[in-house]
PDB file of N, CA, C, O and CB in Angstrom:
ATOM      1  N   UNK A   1       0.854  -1.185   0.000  1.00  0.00           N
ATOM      2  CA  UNK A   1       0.000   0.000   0.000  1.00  0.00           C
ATOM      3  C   UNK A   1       0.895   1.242   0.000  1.00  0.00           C
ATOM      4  O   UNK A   1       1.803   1.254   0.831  1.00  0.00           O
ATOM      5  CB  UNK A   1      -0.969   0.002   1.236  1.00  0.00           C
ATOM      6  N   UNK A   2       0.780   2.128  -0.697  1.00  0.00           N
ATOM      7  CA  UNK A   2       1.613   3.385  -1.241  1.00  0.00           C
ATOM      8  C   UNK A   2       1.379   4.437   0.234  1.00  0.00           C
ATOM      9  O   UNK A   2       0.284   4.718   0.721  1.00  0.00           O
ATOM     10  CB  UNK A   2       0.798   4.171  -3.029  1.00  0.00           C
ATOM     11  N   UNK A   3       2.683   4.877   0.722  1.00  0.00           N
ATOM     12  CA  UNK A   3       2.367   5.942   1.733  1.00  0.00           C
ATOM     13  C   UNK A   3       1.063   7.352   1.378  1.00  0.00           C
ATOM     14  O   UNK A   3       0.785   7.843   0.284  1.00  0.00           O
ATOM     15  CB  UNK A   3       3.945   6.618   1.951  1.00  0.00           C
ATOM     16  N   UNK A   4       0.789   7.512   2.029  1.00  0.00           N
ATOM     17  CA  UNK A   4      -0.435   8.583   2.064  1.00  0.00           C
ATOM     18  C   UNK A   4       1.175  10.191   2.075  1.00  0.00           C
ATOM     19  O   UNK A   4       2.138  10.241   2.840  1.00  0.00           O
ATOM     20  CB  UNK A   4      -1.975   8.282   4.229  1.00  0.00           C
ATOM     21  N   UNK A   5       0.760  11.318   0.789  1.00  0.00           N
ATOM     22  CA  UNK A   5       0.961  12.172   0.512  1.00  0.00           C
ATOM     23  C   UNK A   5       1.476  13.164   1.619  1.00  0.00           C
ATOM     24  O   UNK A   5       0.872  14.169   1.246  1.00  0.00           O
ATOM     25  CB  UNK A   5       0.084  12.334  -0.104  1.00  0.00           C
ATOM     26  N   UNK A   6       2.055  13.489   2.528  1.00  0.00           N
ATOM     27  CA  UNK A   6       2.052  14.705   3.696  1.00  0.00           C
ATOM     28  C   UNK A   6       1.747  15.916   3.258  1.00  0.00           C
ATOM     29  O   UNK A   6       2.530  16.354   2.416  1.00  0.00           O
ATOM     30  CB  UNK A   6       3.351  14.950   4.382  1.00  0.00           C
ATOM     31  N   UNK A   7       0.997  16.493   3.510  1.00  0.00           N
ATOM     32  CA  UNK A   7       0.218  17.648   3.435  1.00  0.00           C
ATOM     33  C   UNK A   7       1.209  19.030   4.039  1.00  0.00           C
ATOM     34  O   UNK A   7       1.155  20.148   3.525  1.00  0.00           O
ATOM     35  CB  UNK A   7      -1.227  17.325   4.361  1.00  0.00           C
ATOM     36  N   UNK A   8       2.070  18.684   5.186  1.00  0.00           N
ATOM     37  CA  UNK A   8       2.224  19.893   6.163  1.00  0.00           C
ATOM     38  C   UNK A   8       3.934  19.583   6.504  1.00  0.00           C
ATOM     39  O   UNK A   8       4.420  18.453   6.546  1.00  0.00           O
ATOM     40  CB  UNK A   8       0.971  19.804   7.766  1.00  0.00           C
ATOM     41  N   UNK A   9       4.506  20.549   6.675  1.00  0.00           N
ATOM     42  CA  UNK A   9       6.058  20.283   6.744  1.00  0.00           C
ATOM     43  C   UNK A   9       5.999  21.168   8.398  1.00  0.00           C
ATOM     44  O   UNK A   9       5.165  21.302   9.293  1.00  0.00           O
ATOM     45  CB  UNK A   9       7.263  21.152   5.098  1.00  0.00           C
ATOM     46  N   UNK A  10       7.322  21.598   8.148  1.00  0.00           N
ATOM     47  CA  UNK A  10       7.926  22.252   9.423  1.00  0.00           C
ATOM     48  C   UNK A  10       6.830  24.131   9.479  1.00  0.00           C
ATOM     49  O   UNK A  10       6.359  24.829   8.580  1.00  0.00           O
ATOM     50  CB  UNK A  10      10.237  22.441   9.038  1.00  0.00           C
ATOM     51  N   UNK A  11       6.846  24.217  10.434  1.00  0.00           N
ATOM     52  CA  UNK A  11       6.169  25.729  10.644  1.00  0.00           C
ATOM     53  C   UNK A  11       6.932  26.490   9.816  1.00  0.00           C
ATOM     54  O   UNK A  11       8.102  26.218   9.552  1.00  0.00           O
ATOM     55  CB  UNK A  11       6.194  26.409  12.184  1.00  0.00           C
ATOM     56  N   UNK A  12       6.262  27.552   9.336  1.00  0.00           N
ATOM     57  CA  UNK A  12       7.368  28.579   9.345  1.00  0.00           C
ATOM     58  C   UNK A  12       7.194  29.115   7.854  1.00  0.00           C
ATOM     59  O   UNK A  12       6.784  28.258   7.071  1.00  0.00           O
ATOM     60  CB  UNK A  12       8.986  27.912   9.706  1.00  0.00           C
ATOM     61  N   UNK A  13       7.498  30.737   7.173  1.00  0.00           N
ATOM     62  CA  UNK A  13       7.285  31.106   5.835  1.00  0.00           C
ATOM     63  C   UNK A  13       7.463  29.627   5.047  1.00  0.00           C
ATOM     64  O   UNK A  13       6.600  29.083   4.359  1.00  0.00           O
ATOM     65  CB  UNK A  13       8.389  32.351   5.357  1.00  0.00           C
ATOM     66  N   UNK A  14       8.152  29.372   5.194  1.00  0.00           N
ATOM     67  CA  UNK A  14       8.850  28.576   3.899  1.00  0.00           C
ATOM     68  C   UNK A  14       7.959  27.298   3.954  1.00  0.00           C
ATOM     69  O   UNK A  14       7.613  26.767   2.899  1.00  0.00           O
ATOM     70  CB  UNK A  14      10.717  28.166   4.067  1.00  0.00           C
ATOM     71  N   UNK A  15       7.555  26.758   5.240  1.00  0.00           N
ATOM     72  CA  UNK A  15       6.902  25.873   5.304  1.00  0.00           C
ATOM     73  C   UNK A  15       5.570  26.097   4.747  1.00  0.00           C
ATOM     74  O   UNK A  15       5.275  25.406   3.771  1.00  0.00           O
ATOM     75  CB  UNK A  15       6.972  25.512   6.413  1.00  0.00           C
ATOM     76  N   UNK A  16       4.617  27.024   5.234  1.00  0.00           N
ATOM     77  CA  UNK A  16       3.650  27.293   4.363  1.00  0.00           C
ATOM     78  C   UNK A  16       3.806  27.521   3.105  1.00  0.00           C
ATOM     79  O   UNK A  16       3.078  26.979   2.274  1.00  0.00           O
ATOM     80  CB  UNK A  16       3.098  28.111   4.700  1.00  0.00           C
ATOM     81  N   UNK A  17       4.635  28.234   2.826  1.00  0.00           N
ATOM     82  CA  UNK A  17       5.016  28.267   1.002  1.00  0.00           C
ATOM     83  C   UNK A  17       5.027  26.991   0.279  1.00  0.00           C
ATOM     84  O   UNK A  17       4.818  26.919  -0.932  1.00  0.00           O
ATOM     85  CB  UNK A  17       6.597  28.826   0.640  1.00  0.00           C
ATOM     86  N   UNK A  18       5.257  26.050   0.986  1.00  0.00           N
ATOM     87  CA  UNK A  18       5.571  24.967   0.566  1.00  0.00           C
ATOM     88  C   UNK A  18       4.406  24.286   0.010  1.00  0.00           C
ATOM     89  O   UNK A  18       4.102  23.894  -1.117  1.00  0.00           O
ATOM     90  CB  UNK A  18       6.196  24.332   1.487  1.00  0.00           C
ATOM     91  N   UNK A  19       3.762  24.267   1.340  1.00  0.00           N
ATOM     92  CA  UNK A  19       2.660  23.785   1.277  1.00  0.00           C
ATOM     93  C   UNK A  19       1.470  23.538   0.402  1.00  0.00           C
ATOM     94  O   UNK A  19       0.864  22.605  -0.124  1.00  0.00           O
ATOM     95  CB  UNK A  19       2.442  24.162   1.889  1.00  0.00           C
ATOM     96  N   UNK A  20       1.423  25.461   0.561  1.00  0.00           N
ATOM     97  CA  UNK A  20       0.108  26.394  -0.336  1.00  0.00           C
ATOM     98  C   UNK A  20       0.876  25.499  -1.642  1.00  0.00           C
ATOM     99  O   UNK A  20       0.017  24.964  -2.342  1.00  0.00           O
ATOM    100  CB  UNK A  20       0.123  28.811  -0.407  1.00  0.00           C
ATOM    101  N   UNK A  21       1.988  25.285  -2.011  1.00  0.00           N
ATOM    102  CA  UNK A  21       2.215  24.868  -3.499  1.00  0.00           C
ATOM    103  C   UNK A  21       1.788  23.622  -3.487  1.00  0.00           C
ATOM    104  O   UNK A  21       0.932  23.426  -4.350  1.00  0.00           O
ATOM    105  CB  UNK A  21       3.658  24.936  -4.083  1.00  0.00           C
ATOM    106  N   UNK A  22       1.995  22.905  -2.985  1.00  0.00           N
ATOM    107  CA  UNK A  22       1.748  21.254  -2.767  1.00  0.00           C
ATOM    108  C   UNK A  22       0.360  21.076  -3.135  1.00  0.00           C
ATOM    109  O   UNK A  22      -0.160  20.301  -3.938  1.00  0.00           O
ATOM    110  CB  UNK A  22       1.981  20.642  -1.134  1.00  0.00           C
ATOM    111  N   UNK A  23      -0.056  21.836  -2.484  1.00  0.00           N
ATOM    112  CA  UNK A  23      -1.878  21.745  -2.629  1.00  0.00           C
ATOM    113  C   UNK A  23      -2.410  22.477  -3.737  1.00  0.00           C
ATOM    114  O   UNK A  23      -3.571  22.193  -4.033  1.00  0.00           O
ATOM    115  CB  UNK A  23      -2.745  22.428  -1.307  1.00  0.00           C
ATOM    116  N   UNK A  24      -1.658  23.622  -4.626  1.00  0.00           N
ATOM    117  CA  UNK A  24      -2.088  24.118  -5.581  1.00  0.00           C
ATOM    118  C   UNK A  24      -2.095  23.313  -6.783  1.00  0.00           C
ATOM    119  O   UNK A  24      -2.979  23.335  -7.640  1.00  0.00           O
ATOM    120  CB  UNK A  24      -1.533  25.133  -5.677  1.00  0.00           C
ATOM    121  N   UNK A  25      -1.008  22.572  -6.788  1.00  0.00           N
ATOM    122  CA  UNK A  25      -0.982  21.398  -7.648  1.00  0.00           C
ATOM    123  C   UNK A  25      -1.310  20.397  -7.917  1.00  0.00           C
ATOM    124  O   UNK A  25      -0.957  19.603  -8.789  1.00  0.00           O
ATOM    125  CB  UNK A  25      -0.471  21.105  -7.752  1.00  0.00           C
ATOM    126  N   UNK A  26      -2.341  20.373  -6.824  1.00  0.00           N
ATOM    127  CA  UNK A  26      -3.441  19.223  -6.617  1.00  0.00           C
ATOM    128  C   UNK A  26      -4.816  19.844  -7.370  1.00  0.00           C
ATOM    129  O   UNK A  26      -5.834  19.336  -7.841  1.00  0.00           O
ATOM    130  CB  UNK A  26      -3.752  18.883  -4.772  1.00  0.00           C
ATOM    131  N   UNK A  27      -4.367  21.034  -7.247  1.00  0.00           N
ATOM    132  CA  UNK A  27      -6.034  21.452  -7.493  1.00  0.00           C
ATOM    133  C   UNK A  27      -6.519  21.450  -9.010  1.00  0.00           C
ATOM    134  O   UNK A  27      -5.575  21.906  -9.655  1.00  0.00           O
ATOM    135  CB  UNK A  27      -6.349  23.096  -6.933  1.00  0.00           C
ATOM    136  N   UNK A  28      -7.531  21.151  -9.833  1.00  0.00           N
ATOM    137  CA  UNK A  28      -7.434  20.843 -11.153  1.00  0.00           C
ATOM    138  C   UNK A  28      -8.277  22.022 -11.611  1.00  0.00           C
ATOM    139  O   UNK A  28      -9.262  22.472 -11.027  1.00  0.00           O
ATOM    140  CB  UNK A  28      -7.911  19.356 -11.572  1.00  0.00           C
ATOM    141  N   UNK A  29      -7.760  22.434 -12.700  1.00  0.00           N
ATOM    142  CA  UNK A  29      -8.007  23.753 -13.495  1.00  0.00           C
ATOM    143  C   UNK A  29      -9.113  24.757 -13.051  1.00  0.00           C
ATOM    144  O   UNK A  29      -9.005  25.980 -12.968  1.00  0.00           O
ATOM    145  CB  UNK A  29      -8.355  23.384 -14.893  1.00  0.00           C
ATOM    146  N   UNK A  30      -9.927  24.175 -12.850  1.00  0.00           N
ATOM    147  CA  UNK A  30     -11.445  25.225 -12.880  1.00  0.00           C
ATOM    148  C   UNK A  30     -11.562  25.269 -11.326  1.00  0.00           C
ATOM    149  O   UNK A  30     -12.430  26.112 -11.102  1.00  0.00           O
ATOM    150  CB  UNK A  30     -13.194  24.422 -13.769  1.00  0.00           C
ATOM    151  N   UNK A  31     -11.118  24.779 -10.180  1.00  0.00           N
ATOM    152  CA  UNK A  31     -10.554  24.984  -9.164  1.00  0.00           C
ATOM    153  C   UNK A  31      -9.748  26.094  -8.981  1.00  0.00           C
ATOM    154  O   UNK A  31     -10.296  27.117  -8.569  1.00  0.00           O
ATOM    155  CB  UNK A  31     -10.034  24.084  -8.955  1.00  0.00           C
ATOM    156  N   UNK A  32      -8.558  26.103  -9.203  1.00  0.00           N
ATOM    157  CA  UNK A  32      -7.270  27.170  -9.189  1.00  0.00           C
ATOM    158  C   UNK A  32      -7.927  28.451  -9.615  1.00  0.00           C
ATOM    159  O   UNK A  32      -7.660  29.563  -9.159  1.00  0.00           O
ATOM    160  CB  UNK A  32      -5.908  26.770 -10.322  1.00  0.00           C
ATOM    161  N   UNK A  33      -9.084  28.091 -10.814  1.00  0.00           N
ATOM    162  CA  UNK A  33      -9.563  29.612 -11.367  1.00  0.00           C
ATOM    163  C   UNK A  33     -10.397  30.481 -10.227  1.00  0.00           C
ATOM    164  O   UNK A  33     -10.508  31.691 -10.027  1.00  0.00           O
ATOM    165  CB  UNK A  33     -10.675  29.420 -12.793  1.00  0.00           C
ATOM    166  N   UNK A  34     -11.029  29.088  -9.451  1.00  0.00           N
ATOM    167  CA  UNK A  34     -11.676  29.859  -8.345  1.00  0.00           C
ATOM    168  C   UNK A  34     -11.216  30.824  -7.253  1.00  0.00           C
ATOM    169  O   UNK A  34     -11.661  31.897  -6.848  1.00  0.00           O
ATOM    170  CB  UNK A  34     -12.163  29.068  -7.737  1.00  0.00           C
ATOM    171  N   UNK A  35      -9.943  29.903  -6.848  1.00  0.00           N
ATOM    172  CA  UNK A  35      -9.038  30.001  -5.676  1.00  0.00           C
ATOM    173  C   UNK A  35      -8.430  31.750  -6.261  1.00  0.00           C
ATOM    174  O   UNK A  35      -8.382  32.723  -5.509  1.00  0.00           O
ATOM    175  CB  UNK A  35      -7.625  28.387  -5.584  1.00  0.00           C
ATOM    176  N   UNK A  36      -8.103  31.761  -7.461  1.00  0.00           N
ATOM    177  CA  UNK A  36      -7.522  32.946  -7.765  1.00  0.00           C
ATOM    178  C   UNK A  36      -8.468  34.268  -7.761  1.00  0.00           C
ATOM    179  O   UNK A  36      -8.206  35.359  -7.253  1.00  0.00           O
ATOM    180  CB  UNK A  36      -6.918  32.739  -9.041  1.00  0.00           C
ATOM    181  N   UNK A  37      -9.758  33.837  -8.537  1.00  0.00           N
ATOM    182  CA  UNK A  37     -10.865  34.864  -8.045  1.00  0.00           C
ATOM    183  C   UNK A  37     -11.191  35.274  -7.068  1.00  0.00           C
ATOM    184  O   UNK A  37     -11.353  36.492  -6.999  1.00  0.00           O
ATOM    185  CB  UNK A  37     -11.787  34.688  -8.225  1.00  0.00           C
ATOM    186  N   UNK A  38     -11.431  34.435  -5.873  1.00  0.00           N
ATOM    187  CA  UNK A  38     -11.303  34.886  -4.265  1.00  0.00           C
ATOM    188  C   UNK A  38     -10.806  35.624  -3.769  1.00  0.00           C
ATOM    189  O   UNK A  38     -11.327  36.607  -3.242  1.00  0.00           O
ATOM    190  CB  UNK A  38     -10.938  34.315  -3.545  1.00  0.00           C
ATOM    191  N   UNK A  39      -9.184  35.236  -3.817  1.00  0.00           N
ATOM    192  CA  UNK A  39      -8.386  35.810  -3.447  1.00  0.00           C
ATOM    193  C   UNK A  39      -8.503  37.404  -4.126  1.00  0.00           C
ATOM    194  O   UNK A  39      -8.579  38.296  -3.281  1.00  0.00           O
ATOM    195  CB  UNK A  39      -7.299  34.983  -3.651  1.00  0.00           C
ATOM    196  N   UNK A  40      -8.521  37.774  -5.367  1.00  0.00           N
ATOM    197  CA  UNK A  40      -8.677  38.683  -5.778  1.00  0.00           C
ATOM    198  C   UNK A  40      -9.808  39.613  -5.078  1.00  0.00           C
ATOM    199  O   UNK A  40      -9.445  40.581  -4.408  1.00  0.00           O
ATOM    200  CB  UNK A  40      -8.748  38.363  -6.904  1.00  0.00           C
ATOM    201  N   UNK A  41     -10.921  39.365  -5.210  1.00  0.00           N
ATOM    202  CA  UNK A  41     -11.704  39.628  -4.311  1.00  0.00           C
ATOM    203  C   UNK A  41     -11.368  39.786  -2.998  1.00  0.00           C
ATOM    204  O   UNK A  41     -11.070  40.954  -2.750  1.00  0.00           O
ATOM    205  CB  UNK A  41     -12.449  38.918  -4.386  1.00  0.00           C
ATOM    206  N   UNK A  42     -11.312  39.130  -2.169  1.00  0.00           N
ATOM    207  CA  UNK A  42     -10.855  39.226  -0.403  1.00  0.00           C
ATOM    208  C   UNK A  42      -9.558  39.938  -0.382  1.00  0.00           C
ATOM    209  O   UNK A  42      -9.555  40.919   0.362  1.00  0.00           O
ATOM    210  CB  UNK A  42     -10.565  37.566   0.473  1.00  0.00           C
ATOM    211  N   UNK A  43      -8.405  39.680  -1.041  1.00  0.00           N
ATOM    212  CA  UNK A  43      -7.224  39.536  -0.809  1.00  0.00           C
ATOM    213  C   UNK A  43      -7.135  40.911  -0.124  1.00  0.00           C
ATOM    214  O   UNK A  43      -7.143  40.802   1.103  1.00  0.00           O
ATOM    215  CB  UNK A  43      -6.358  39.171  -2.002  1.00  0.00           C
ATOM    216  N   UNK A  44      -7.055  42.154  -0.570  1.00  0.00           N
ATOM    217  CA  UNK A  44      -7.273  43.650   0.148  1.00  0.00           C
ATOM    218  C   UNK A  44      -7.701  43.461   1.206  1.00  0.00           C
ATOM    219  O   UNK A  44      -7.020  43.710   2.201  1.00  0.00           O
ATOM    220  CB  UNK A  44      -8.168  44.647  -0.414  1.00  0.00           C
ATOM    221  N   UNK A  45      -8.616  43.098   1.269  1.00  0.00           N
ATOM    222  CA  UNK A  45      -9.489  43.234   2.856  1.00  0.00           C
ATOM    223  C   UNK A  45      -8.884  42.238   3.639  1.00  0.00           C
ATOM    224  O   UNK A  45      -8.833  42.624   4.807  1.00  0.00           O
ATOM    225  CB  UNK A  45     -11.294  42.892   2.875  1.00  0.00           C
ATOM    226  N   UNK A  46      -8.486  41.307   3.514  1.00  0.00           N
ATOM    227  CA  UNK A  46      -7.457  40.848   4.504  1.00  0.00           C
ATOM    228  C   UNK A  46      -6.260  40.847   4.875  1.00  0.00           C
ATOM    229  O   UNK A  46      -5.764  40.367   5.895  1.00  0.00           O
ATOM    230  CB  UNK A  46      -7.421  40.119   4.545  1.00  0.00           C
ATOM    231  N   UNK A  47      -5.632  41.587   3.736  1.00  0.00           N
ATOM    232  CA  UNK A  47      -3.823  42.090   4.061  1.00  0.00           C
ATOM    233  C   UNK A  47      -4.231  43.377   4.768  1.00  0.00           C
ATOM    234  O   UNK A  47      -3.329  43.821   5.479  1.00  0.00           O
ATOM    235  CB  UNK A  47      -2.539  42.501   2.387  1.00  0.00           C
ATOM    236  N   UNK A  48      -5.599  44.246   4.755  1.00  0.00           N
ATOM    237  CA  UNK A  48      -5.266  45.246   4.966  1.00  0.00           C
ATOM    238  C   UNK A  48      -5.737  45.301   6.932  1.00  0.00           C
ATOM    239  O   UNK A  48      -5.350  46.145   7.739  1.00  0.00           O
ATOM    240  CB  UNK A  48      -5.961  46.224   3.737  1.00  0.00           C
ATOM    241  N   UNK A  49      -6.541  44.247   7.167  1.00  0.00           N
ATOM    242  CA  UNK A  49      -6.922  43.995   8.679  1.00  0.00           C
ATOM    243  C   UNK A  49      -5.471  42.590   8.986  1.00  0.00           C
ATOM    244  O   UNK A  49      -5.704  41.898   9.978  1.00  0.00           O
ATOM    245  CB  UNK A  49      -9.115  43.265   8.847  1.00  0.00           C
ATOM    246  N   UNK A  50      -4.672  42.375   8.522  1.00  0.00           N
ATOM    247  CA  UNK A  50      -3.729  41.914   8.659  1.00  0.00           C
ATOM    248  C   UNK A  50      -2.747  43.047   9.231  1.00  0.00           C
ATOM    249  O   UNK A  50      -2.404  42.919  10.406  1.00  0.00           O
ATOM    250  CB  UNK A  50      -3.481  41.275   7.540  1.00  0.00           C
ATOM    251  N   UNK A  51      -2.249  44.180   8.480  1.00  0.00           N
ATOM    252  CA  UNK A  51      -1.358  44.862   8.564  1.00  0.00           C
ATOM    253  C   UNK A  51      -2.037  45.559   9.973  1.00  0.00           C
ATOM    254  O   UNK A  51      -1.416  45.467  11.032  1.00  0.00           O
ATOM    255  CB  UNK A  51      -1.011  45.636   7.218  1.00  0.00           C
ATOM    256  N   UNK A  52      -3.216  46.189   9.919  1.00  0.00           N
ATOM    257  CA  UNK A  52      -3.760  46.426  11.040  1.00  0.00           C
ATOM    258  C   UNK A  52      -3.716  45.909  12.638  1.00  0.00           C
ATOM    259  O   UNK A  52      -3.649  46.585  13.665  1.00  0.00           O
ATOM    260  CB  UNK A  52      -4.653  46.305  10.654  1.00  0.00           C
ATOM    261  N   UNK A  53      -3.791  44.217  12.427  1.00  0.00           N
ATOM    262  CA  UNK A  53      -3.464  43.688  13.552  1.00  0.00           C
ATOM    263  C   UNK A  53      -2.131  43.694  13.990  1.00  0.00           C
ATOM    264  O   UNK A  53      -1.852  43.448  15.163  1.00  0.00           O
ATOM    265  CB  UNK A  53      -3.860  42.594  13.543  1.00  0.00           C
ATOM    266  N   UNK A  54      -1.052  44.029  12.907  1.00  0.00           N
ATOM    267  CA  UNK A  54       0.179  43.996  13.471  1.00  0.00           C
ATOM    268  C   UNK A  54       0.793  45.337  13.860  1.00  0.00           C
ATOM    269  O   UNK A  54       1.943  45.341  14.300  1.00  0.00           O
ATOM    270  CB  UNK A  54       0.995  43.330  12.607  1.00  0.00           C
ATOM    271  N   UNK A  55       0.189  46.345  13.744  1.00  0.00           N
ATOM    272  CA  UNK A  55       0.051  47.188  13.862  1.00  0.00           C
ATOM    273  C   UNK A  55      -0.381  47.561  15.333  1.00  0.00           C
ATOM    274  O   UNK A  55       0.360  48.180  16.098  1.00  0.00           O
ATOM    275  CB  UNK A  55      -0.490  47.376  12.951  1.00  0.00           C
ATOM    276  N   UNK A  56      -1.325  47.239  15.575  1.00  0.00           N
ATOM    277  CA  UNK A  56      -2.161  47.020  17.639  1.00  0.00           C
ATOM    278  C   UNK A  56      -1.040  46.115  17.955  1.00  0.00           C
ATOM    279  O   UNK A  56      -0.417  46.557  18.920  1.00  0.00           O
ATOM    280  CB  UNK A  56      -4.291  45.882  18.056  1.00  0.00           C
ATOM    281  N   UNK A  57      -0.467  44.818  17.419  1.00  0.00           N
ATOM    282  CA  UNK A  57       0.088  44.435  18.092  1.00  0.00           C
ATOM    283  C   UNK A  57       1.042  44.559  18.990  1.00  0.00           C
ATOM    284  O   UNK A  57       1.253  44.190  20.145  1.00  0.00           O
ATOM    285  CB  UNK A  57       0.137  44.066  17.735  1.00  0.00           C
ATOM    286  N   UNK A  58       2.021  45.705  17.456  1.00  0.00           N
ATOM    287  CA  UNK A  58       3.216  46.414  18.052  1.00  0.00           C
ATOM    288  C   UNK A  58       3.262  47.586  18.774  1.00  0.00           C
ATOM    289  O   UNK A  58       4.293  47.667  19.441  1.00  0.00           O
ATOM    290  CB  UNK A  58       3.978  46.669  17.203  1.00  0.00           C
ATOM    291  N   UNK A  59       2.335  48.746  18.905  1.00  0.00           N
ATOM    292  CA  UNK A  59       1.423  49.455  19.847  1.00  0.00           C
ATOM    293  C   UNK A  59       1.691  48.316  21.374  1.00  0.00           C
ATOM    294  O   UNK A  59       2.667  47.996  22.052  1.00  0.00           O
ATOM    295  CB  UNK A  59      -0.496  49.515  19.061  1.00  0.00           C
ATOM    296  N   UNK A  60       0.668  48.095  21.376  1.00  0.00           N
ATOM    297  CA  UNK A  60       0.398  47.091  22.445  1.00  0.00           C
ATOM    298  C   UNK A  60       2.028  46.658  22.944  1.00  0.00           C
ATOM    299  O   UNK A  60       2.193  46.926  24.134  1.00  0.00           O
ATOM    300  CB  UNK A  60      -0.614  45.661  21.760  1.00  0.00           C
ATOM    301  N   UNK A  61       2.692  46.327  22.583  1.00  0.00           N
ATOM    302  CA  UNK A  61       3.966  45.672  22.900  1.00  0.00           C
ATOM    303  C   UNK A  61       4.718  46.925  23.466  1.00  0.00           C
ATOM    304  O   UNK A  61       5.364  46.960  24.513  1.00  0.00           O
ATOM    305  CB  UNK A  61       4.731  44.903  21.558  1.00  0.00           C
ATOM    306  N   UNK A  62       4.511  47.955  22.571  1.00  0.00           N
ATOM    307  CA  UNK A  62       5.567  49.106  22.723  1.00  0.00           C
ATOM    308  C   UNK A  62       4.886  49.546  24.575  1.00  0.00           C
ATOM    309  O   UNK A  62       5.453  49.570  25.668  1.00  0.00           O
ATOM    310  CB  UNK A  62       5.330  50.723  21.080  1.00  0.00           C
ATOM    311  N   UNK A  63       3.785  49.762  24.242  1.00  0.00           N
ATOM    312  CA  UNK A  63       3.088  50.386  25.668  1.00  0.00           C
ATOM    313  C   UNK A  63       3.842  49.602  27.055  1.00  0.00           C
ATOM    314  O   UNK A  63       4.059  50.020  28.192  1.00  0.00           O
ATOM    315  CB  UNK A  63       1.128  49.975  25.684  1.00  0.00           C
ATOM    316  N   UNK A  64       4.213  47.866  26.184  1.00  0.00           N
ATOM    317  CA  UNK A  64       4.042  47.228  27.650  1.00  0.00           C
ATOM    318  C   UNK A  64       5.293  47.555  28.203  1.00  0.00           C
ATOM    319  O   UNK A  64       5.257  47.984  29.356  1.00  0.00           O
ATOM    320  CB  UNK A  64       3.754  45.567  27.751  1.00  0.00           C
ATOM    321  N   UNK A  65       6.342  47.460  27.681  1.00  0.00           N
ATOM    322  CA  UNK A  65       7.531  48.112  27.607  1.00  0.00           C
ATOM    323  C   UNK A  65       8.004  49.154  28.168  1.00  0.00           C
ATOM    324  O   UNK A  65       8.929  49.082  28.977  1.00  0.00           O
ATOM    325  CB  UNK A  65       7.692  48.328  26.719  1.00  0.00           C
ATOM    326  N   UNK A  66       7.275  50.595  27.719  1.00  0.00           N
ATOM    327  CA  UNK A  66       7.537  51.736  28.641  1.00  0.00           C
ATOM    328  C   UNK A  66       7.042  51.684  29.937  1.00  0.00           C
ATOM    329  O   UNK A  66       7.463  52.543  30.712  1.00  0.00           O
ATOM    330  CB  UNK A  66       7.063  52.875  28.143  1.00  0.00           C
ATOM    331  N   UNK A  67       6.073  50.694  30.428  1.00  0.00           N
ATOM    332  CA  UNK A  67       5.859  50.190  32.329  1.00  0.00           C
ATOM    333  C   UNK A  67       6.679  50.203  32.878  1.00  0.00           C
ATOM    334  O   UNK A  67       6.628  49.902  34.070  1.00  0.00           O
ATOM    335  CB  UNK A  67       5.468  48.920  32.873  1.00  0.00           C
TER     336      UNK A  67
END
């Protein structure tokens, strides 16, 4: 019986990079077209409450700091 595929590597940029590819190449044509439309769609609105959260984050950090 053929090992089952691993999906997920080590944490980390590179690891997800990895990944997201692993699985993109699984995905068959009219799929990928979707995945890319989405993203197009959402993609703004979530880099931009992304950058936001890191943003409070580092706020938040800086505050705790000057205590």
């Amino acid at each position: 019986m053929p090992g089952v595929p691993r999906l997920t590597r080590k944490v980390g940029p590179l690891g997800l990079a990895l990944t997201a590819w692993d699985i993109w190449r699984r995905l068959p044509p009219r799929q990928r077209k979707q995945v890319l439309n989405i993203a197009r769609k959402h993609g703004p609105r979530v880099a931009g409450r992304v950058l936001r959260a890191a943003s409070r984050a580092r706020d938040t950090r800086a505050a705790s700091r000057r205590r």
